[in-house]
C-alpha angles and dihedrals in degrees: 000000000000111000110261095211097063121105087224130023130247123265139218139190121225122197131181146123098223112081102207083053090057088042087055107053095033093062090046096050097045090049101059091041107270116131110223142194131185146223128189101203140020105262085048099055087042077057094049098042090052092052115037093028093216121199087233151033134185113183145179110240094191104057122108125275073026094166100137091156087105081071084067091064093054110114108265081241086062100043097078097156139335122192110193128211147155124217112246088065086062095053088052094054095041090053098042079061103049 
């Protein structure tokens, strides 16, 4: 859960090819206080992270125009913290809990 004694919440980027994955944790994220933005492919989410320096990406390894080593290149002040995926991890979890 975002910490409720920050001025500003967290955020966290969310990239991923696959639409339903995005809705998902989107929905997940912004309910319990996070605020998110997304990115579709690789060269798109190095792009967000350099912008909007979130405190956290997850990320699908596995999507198209998948290149995520500019993330490599962010200042270690901005890399706060990367989860990597792919998504059909994420389909395997989402069905186990229908």
């Amino acid at each position: 859960m975002a910490d409720p004694g920050k001025a500003e919440p967290e955020v966290i980027l969310v990239a991923d090819d696959i639409p339903a994955n995005v809705e998902l944790l989107l929905d997940q994220l912004n309910s319990l206080g996070y605020e998110t933005i997304t990115a579709v492919d690789g060269p798109s989410a190095v792009a967000a992270a350099f912008e909007h320096q979130p405190d956290l990406c997850i990320l699908d390894v596995s999507m198209p125009a998948g290149d995520l080593g500019g993330l490599r290149s962010l200042p270690e002040d901005q890399a706060r913290s990367a989860h990597f995926s792919n998504s059909s991890d994420l389909r395997d979890r989402t069905q186990r809990h229908k």
